[in-house]
PyMOL Python script that loads the backbone (N, CA, C, O; Angstrom):
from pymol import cmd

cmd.read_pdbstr("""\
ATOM      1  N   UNK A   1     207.524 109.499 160.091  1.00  0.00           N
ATOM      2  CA  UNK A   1     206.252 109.554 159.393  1.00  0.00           C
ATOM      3  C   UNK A   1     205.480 108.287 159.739  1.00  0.00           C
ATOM      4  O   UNK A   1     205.939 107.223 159.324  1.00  0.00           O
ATOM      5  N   UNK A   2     204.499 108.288 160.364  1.00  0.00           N
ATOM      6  CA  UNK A   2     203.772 107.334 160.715  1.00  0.00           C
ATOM      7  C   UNK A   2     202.764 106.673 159.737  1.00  0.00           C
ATOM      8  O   UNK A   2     202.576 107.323 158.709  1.00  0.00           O
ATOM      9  N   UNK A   3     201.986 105.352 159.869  1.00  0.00           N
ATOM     10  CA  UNK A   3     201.181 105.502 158.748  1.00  0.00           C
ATOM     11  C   UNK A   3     200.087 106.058 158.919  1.00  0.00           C
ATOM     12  O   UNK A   3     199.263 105.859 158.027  1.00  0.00           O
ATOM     13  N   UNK A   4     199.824 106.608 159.648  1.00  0.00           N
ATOM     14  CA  UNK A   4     198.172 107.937 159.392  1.00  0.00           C
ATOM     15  C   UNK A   4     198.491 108.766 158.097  1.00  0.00           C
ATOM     16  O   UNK A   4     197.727 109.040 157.171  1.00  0.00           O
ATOM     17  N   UNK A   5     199.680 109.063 158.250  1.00  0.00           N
ATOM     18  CA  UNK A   5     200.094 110.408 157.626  1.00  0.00           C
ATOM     19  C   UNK A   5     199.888 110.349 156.339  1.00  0.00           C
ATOM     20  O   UNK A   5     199.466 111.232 155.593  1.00  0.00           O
ATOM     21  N   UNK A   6     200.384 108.647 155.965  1.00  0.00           N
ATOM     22  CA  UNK A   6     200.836 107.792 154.873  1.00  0.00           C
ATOM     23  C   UNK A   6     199.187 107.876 153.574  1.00  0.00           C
ATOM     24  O   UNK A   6     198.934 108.243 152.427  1.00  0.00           O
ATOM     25  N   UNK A   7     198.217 107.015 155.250  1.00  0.00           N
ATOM     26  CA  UNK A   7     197.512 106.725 154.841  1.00  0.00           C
ATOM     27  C   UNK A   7     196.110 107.968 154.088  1.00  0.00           C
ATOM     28  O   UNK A   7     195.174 107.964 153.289  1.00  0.00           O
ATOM     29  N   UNK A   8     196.845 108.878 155.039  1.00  0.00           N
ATOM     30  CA  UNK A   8     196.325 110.622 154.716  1.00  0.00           C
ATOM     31  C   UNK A   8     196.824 111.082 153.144  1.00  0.00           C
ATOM     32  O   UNK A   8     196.040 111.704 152.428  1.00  0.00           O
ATOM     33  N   UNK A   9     197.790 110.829 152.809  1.00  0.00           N
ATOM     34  CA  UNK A   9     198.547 111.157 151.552  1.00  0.00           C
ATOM     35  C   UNK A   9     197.662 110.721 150.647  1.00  0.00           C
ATOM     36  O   UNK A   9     197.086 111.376 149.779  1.00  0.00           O
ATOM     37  N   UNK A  10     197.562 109.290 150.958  1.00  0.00           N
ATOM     38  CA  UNK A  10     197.289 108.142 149.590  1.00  0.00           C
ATOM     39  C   UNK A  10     195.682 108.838 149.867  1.00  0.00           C
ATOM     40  O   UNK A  10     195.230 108.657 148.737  1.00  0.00           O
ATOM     41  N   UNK A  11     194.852 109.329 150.433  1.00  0.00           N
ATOM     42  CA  UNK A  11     193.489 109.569 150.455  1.00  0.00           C
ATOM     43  C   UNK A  11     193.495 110.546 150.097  1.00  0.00           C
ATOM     44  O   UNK A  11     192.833 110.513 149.060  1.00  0.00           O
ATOM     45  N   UNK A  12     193.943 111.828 150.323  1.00  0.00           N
ATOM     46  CA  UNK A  12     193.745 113.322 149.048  1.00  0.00           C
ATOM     47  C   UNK A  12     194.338 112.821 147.786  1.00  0.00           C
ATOM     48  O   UNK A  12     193.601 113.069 146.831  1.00  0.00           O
ATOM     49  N   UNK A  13     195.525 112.142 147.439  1.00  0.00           N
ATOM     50  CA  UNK A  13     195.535 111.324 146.199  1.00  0.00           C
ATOM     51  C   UNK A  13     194.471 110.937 145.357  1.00  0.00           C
ATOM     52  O   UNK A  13     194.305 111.434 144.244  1.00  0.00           O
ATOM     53  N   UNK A  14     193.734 110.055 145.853  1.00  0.00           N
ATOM     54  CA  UNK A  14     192.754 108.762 145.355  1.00  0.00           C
ATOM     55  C   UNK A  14     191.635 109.932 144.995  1.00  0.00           C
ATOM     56  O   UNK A  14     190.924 109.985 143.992  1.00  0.00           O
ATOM     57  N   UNK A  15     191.698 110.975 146.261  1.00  0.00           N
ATOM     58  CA  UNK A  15     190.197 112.252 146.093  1.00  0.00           C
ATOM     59  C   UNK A  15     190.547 112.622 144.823  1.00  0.00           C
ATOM     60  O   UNK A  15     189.964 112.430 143.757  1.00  0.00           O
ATOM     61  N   UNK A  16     191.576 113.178 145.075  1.00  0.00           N
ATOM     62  CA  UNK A  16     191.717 114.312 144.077  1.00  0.00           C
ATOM     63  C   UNK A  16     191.609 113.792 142.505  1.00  0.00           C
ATOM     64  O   UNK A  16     191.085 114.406 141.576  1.00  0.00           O
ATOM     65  N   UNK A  17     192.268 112.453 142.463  1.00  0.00           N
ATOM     66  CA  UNK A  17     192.566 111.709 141.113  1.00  0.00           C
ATOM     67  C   UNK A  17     190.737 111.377 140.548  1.00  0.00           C
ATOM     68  O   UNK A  17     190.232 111.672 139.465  1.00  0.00           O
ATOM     69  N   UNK A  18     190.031 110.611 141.862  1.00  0.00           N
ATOM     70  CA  UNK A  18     188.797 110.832 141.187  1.00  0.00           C
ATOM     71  C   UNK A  18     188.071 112.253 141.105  1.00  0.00           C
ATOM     72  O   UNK A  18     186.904 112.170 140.720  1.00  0.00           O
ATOM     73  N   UNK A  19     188.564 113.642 141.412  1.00  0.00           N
ATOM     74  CA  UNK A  19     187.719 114.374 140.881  1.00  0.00           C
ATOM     75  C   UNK A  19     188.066 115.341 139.425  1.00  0.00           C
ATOM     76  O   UNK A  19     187.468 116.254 138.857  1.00  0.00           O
ATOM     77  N   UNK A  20     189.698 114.411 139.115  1.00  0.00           N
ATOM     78  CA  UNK A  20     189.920 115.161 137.826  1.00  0.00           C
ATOM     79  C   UNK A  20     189.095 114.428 136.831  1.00  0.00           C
ATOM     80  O   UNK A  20     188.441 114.934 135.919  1.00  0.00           O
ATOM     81  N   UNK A  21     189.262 112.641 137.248  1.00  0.00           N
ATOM     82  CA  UNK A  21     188.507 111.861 136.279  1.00  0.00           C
ATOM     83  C   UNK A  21     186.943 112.010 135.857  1.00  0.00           C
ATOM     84  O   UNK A  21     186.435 111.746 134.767  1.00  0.00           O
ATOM     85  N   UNK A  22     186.281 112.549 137.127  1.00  0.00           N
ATOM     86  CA  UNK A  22     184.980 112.262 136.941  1.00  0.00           C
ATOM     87  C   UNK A  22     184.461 113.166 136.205  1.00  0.00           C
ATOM     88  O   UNK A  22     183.288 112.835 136.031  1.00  0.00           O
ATOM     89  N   UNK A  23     184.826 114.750 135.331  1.00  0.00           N
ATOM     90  CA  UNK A  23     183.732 115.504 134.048  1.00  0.00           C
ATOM     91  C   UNK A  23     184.216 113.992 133.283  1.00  0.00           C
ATOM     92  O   UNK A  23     183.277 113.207 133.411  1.00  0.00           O
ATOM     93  N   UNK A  24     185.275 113.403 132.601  1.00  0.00           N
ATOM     94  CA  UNK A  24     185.198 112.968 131.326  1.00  0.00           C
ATOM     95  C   UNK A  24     185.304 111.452 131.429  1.00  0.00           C
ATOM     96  O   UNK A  24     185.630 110.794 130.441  1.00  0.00           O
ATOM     97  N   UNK A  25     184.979 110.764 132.850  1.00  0.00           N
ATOM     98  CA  UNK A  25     184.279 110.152 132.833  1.00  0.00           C
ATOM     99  C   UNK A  25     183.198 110.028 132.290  1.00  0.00           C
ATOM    100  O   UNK A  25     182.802 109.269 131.405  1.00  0.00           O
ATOM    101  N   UNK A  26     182.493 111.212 133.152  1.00  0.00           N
ATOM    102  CA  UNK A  26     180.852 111.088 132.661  1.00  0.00           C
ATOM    103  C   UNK A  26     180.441 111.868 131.358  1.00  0.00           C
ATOM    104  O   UNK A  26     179.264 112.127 131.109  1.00  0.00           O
ATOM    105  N   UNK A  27     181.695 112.295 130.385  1.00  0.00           N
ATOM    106  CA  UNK A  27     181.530 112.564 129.088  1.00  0.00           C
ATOM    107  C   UNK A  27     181.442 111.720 128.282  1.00  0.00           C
ATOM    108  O   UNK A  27     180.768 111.765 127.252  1.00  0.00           O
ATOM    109  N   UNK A  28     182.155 110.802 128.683  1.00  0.00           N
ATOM    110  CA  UNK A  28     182.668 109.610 127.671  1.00  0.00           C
ATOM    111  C   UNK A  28     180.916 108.411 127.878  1.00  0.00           C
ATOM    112  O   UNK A  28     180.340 107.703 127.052  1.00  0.00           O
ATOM    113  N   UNK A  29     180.623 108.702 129.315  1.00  0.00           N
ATOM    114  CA  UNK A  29     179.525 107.919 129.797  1.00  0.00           C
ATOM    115  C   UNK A  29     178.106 108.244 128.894  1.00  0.00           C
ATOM    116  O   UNK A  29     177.246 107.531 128.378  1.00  0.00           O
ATOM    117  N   UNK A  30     178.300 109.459 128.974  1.00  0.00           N
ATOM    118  CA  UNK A  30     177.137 109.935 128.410  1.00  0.00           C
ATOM    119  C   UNK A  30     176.894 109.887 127.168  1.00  0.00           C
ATOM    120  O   UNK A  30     175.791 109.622 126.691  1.00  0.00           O
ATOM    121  N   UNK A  31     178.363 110.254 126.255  1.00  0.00           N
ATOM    122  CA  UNK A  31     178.045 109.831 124.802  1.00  0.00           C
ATOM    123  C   UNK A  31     177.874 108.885 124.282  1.00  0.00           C
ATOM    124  O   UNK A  31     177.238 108.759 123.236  1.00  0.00           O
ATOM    125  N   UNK A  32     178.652 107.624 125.189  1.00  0.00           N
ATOM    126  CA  UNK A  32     178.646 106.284 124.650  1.00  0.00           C
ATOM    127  C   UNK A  32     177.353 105.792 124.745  1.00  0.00           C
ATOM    128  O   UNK A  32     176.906 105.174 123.779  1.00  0.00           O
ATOM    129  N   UNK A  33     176.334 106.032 126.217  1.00  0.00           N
ATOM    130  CA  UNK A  33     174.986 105.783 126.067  1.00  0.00           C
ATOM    131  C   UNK A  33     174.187 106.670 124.739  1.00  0.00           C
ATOM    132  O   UNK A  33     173.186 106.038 124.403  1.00  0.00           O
ATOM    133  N   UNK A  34     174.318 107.608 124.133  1.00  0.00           N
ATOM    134  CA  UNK A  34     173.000 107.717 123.163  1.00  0.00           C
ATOM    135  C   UNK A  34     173.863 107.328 122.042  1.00  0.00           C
ATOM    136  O   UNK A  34     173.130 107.171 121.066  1.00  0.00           O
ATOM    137  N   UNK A  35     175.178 107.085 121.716  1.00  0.00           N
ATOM    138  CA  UNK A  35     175.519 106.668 120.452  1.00  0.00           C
ATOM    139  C   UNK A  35     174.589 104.811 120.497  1.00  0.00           C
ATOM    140  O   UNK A  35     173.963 104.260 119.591  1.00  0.00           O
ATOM    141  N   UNK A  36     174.824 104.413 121.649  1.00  0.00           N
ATOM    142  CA  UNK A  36     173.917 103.195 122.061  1.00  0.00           C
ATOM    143  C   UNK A  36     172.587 102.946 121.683  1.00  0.00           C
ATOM    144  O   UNK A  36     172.084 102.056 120.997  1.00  0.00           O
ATOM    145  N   UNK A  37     171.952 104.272 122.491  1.00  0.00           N
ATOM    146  CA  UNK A  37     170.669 104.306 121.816  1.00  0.00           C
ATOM    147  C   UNK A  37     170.111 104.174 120.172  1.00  0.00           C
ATOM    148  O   UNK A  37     169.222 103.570 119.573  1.00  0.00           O
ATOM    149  N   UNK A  38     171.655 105.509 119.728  1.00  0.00           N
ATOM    150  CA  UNK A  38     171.494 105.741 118.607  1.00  0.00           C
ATOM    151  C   UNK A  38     171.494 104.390 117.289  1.00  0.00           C
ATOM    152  O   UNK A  38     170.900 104.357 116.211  1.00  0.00           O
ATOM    153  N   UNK A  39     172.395 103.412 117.920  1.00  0.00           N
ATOM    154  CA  UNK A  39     172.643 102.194 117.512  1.00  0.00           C
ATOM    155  C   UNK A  39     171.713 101.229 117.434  1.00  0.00           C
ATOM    156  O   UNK A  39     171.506 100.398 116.550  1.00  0.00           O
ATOM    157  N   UNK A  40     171.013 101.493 118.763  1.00  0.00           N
ATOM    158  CA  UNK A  40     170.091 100.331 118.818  1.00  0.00           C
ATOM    159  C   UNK A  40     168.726 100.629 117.818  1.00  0.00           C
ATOM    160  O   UNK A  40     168.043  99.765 117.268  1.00  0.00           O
ATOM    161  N   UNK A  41     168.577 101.824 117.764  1.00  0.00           N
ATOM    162  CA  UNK A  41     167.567 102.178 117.307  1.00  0.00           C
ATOM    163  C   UNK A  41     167.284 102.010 115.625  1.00  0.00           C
ATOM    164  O   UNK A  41     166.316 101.641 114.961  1.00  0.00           O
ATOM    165  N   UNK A  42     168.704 102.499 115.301  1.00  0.00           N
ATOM    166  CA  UNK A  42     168.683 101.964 113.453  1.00  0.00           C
ATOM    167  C   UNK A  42     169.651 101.088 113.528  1.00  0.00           C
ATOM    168  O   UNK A  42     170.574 101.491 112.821  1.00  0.00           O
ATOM    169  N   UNK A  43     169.873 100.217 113.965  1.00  0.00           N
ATOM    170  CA  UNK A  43     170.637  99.077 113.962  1.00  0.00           C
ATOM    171  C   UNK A  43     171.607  99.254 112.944  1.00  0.00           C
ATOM    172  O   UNK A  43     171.476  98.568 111.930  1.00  0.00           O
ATOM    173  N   UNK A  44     172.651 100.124 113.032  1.00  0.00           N
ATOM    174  CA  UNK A  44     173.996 100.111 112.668  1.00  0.00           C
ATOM    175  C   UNK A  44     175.118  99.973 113.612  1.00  0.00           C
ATOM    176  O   UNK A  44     175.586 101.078 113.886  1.00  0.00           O
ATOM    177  N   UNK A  45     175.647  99.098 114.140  1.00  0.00           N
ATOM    178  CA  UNK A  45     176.614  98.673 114.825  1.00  0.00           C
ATOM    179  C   UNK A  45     177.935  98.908 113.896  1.00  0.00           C
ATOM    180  O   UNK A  45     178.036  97.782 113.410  1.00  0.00           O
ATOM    181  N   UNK A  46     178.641  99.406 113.533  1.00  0.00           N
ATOM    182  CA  UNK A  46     179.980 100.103 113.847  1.00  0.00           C
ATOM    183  C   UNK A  46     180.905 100.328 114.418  1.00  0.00           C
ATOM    184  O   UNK A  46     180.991 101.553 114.493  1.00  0.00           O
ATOM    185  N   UNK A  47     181.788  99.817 114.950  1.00  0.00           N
ATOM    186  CA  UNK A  47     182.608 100.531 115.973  1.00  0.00           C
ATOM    187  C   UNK A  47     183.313 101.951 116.029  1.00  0.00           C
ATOM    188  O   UNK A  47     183.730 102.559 117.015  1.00  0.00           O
ATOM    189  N   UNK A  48     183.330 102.397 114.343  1.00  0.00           N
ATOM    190  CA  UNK A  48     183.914 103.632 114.599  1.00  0.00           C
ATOM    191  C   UNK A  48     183.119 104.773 114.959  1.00  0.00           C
ATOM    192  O   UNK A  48     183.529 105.921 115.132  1.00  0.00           O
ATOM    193  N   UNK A  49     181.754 104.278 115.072  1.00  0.00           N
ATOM    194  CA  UNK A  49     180.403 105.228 115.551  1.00  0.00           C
ATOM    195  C   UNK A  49     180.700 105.301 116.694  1.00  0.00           C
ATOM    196  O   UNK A  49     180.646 106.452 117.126  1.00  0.00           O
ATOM    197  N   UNK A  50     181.063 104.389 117.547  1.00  0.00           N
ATOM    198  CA  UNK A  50     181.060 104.956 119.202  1.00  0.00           C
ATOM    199  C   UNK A  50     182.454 105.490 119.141  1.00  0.00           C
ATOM    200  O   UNK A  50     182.467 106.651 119.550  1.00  0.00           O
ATOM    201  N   UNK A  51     183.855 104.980 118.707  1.00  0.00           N
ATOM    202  CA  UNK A  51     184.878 105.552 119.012  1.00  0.00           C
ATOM    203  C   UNK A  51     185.099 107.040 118.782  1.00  0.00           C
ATOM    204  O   UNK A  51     185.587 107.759 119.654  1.00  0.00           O
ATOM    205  N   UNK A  52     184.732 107.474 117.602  1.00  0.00           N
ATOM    206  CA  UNK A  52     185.064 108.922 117.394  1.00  0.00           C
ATOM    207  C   UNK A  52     184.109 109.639 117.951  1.00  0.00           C
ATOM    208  O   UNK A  52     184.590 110.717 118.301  1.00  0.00           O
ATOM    209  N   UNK A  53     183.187 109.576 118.157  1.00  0.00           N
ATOM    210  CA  UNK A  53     182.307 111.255 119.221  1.00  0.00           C
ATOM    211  C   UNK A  53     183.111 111.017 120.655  1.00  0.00           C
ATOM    212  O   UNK A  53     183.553 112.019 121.217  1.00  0.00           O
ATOM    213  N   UNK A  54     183.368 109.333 121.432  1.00  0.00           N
ATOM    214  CA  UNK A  54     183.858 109.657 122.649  1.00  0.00           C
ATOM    215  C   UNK A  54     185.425 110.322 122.412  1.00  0.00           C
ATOM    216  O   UNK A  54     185.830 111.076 123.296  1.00  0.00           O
ATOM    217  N   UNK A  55     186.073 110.125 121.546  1.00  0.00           N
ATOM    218  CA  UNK A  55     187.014 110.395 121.399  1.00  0.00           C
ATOM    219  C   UNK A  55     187.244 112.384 121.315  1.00  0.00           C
ATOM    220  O   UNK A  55     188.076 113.132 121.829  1.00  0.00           O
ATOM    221  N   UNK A  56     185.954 112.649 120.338  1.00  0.00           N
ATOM    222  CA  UNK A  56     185.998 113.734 120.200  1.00  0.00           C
ATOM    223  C   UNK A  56     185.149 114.247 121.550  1.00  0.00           C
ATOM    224  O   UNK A  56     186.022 114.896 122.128  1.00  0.00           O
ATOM    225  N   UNK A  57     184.337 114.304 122.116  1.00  0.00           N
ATOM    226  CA  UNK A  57     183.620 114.231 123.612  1.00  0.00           C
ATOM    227  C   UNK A  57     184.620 114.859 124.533  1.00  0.00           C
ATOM    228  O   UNK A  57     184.593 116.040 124.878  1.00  0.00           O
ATOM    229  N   UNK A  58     185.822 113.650 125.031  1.00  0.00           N
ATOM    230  CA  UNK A  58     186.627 113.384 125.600  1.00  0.00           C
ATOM    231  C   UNK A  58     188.049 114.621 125.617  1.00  0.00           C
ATOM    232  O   UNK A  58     188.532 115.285 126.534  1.00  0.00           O
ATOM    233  N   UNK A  59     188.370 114.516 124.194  1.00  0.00           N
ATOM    234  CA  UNK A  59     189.046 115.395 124.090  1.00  0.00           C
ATOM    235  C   UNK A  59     188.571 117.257 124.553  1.00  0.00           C
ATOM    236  O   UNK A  59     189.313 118.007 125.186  1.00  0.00           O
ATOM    237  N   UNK A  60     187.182 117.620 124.022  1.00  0.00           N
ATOM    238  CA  UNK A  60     186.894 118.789 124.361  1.00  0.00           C
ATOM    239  C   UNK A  60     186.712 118.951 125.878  1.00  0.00           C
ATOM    240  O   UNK A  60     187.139 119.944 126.467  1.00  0.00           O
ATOM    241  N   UNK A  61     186.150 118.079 126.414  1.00  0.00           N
ATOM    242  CA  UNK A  61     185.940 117.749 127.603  1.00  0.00           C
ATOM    243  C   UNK A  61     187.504 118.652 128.269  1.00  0.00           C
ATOM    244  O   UNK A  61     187.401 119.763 128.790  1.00  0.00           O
ATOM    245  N   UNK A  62     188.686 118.022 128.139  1.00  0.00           N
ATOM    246  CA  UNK A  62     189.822 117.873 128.605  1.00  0.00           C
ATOM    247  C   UNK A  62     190.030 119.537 128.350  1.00  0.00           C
ATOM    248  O   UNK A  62     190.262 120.302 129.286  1.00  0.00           O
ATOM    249  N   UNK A  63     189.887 120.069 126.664  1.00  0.00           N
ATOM    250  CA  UNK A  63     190.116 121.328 126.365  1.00  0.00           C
ATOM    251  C   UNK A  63     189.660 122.595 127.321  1.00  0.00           C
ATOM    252  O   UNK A  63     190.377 123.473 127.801  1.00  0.00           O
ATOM    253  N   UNK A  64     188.402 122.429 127.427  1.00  0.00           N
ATOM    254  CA  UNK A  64     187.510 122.978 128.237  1.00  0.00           C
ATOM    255  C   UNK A  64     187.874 123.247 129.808  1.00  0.00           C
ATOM    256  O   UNK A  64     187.943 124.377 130.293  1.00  0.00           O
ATOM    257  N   UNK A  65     188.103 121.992 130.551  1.00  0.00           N
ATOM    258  CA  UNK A  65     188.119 121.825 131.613  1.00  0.00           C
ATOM    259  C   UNK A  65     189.806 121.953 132.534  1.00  0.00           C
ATOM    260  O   UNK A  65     190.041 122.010 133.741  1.00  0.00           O
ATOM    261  N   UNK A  66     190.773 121.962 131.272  1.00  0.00           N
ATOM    262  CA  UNK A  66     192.134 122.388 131.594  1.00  0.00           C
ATOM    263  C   UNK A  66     192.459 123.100 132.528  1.00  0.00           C
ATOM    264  O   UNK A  66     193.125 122.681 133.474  1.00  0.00           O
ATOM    265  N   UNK A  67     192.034 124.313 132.413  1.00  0.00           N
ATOM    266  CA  UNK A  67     192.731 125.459 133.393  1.00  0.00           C
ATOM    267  C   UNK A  67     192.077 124.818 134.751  1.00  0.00           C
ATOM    268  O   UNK A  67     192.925 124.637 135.625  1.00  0.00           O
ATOM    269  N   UNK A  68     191.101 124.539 135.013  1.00  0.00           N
ATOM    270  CA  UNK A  68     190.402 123.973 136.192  1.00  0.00           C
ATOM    271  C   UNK A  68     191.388 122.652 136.854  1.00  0.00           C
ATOM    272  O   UNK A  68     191.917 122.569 137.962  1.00  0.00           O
ATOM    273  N   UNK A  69     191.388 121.852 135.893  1.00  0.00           N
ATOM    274  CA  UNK A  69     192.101 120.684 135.988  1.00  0.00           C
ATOM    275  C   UNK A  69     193.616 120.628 136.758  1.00  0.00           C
ATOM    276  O   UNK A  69     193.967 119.889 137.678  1.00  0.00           O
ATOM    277  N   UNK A  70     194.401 121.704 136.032  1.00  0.00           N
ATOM    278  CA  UNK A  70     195.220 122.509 135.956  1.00  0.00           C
ATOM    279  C   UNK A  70     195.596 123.025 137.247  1.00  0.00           C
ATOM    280  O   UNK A  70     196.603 122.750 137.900  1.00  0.00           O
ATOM    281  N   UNK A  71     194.762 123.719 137.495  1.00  0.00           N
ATOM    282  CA  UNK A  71     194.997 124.446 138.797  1.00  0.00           C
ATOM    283  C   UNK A  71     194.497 123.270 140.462  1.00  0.00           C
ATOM    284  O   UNK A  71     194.893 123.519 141.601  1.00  0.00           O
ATOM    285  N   UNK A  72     193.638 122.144 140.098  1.00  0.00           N
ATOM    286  CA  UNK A  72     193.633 121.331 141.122  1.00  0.00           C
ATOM    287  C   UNK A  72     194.539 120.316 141.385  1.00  0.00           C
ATOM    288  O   UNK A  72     194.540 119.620 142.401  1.00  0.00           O
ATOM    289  N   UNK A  73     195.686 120.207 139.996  1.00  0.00           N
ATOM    290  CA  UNK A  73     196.642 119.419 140.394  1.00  0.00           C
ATOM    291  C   UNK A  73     197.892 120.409 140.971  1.00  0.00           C
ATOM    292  O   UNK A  73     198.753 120.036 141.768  1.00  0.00           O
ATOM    293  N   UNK A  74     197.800 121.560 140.464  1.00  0.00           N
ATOM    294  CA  UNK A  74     198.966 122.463 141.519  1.00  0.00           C
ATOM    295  C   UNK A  74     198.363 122.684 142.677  1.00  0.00           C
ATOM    296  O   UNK A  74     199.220 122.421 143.520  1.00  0.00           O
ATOM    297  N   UNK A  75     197.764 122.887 143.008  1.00  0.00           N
ATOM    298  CA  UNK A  75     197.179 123.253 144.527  1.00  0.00           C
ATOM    299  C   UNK A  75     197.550 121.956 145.298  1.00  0.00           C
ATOM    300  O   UNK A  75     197.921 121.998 146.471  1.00  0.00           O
ATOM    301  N   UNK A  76     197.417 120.641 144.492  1.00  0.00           N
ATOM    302  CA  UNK A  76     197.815 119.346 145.338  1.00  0.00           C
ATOM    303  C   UNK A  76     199.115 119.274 145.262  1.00  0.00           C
ATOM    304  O   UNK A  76     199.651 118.561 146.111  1.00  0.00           O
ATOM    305  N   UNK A  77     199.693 119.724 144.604  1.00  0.00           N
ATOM    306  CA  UNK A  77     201.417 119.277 144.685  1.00  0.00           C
ATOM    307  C   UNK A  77     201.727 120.417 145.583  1.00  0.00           C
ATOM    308  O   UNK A  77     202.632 120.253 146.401  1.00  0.00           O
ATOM    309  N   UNK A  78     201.015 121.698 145.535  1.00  0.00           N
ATOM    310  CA  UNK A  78     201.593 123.014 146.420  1.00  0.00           C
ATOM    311  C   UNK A  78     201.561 122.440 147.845  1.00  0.00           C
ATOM    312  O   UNK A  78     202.457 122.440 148.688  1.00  0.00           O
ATOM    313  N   UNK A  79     200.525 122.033 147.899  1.00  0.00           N
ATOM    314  CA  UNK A  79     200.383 121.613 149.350  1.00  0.00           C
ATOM    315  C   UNK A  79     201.045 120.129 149.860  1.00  0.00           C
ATOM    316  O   UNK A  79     201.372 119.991 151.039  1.00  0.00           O
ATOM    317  N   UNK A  80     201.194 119.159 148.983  1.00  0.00           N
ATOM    318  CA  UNK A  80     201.986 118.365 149.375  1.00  0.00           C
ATOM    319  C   UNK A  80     204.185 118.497 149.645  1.00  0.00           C
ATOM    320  O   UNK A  80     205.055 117.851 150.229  1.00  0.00           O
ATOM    321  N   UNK A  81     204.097 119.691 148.814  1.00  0.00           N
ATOM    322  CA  UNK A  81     205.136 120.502 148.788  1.00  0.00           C
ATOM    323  C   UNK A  81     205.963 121.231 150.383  1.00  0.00           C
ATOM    324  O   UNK A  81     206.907 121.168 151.171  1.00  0.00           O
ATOM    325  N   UNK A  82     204.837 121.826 150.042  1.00  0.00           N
ATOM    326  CA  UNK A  82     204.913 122.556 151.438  1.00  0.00           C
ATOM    327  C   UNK A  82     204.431 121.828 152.915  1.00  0.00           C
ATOM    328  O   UNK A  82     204.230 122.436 153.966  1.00  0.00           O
ATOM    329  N   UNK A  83     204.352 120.913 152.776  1.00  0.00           N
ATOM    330  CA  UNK A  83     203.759 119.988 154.025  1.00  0.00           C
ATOM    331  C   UNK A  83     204.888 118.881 154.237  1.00  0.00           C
ATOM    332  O   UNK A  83     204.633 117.971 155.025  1.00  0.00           O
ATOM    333  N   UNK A  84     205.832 118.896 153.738  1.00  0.00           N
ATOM    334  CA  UNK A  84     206.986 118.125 153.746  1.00  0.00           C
ATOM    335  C   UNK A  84     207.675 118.030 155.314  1.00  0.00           C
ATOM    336  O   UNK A  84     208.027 116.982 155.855  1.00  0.00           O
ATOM    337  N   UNK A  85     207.749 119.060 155.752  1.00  0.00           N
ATOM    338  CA  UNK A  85     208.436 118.977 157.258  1.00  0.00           C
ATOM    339  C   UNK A  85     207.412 118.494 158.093  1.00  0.00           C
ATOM    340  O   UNK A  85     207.605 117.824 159.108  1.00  0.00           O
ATOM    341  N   UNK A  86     206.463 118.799 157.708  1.00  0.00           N
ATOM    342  CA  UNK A  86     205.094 117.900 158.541  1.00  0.00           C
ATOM    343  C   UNK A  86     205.300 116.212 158.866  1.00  0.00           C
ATOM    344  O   UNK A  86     205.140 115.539 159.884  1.00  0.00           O
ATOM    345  N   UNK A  87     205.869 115.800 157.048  1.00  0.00           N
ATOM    346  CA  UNK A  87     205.760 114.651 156.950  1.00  0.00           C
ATOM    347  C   UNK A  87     206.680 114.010 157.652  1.00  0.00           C
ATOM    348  O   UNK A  87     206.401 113.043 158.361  1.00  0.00           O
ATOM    349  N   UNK A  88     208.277 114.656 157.475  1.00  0.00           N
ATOM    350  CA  UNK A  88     209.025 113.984 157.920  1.00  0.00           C
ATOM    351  C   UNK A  88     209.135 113.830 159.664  1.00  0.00           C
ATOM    352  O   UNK A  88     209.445 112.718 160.091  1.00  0.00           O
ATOM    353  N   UNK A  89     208.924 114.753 160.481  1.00  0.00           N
ATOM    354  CA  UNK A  89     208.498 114.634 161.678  1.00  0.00           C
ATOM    355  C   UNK A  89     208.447 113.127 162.087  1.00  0.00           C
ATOM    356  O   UNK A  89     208.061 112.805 163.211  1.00  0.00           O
TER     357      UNK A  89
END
""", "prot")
cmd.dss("prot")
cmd.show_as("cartoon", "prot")
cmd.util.cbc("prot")
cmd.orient("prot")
């Protein structure tokens, strides 16, 4: 196994890992900006104001997006699975 192969692995890795992260990334992104707004605007600073909508955000996010999620991390293990004699070569 050479390191192309290596370096091929660790790069559908890194892809794939940022495209499970990025819906609830940008869930968590998005709520935390208008709870922000929401903050700045009547000046109640709180912390449990931003924690629980991202929390709750975050979580549906995850609910929602499961089976999707789900099925792009088997397709990566299927194929890293089955690409094994490739590797060892």
């Amino acid at each position: 196994m050479g390191y192309d192969v290596i370096v091929q692995i660790f790069r559908e890795l890194i892809r794939t890992t940022l495209v499970l992260m990025a819906p609830v990334l940008l869930a968590s992104l998005v709520v935390g900006l208008f709870i922000s707004i929401f903050q700045a605007a009547t000046q109640i600073h709180e912390m449990t104001l931003v924690f629980v909508p991202k929390i709750l955000a975050i979580s549906a996010c995850v609910l929602i997006l499961f089976p999707w999620m789900l099925n792009i991390i088997v397709t990566y293990t299927i194929n890293l699975i089955t690409n094994i004699p490739v590797y060892v070569r």
